[in-house]
C-alpha angles and dihedrals in degrees: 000000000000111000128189111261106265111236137161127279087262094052095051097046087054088047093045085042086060096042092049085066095057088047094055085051086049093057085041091054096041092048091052095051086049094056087053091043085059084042093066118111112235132216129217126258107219097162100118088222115181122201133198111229136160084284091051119245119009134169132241090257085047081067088065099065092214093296124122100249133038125205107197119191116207105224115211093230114129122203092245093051126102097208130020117259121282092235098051086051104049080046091058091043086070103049112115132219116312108216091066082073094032085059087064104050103266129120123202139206153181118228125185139160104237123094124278094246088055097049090053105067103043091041077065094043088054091047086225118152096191115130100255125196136193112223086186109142098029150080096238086104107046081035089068101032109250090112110061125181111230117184080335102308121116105247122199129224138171112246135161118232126208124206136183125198117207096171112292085353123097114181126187109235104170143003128179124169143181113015081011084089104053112121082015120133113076126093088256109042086052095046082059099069099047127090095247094042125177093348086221113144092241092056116101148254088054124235103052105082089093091022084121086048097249133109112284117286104278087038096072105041121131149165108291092250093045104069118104093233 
């Protein structure tokens, strides 16, 4: 096995002092791609696509729970499989609390191809308490690129969804899949990759940090079990 060199305290604090200046260009950087991330147009969805959940049949705009965003993972379970994919799994085990995203604004679900009645048991098996939807029965899949043909047989991929509600209106504003969600799972990573982000008052482009009418994102942080909602 390759192991790090072995210096003194001095050396590594100097070291440590080197790397700490490629990591603030990174957040820079990173800033700066999220900001055009928010920048993107969007385009409406007008597919009238209707789900089967634990509450029976929803529409896309159901998925929202009343709130103003809507992060949709795209779960890797075929119709013909018995059990959802690892690596999907291993995705949703990190996922943190949701009412720290509930809290701005932002729903978020699990879609996936495979009949309800599949998704249910191992959901339980899981122990997972994520709403979970099956898309089975319509394009909402292949419409967002996590079914692929491939010499004429449906392929599977993960992907992350991004969604915006302006009244009866849902618009798609981004979409990344495969290695896109790598470093992906927690409220903030996700945030990031909605139109109204953070909702922090340094974040650009400027106007959407109440745009849930609430107080910017780490004023409202809470305890899990404190928020309203």
């Amino acid at each position: 096995m390759s192991l790090p060199e072995i210096v003194s305290r001095e050396q590594w604090r100097a070291a440590r002092a080197d790397l700490l200046i490629q990591e603030k260009a990174a957040t820079r950087a990173r800033d700066a791609l999220n900001a055009e991330r928010r920048r993107l147009p969007m385009v409406e969805v007008e597919e009238e696509y209707v789900f089967e959940g634990g509450d029976g049949k929803a529409t896309l705009l159901d998925l929202f729970e009343g709130r103003p965003q809507l992060v949709v993972y795209h779960f890797m379970f075929a119709p013909e499989w018995d059990a959802g994919c690892r690596s999907c799994s291993a995705f949703l085990d990190q996922i943190g609390h949701l009412a720290h995203l509930k809290a701005r604004g932002t729903s978020f679900t699990v879609v996936s191809r495979a009949p309800y009645p599949k998704i249910l048991p191992f959901k339980a098996r899981m122990g997972w308490t994520l709403p979970w939807y099956s898309s089975n029965g319509n394009d909402f899949n292949r419409d967002f690129q996590v079914t692929l043909e491939h010499e004429g047989e449906p392929v599977e991929r993960p992907g992350l969804s991004c969604f915006l509600r302006d009244r009866g209106r849902v618009f798609h504003t981004y979409s990344t899949y495969e290695r896109g969600l790598d470093g992906l799972g927690s409220t903030t990573s996700l945030l990031d990759l909605t139109a109204l982000g953070r909702q922090e008052e340094w974040e650009e482009p400027e106007g959407r940090a109440s745009a849930c009418g609430a107080p910017a994102g780490s004023e409202r942080i809470r305890y899990h079990d404190e928020y309203d909602d």
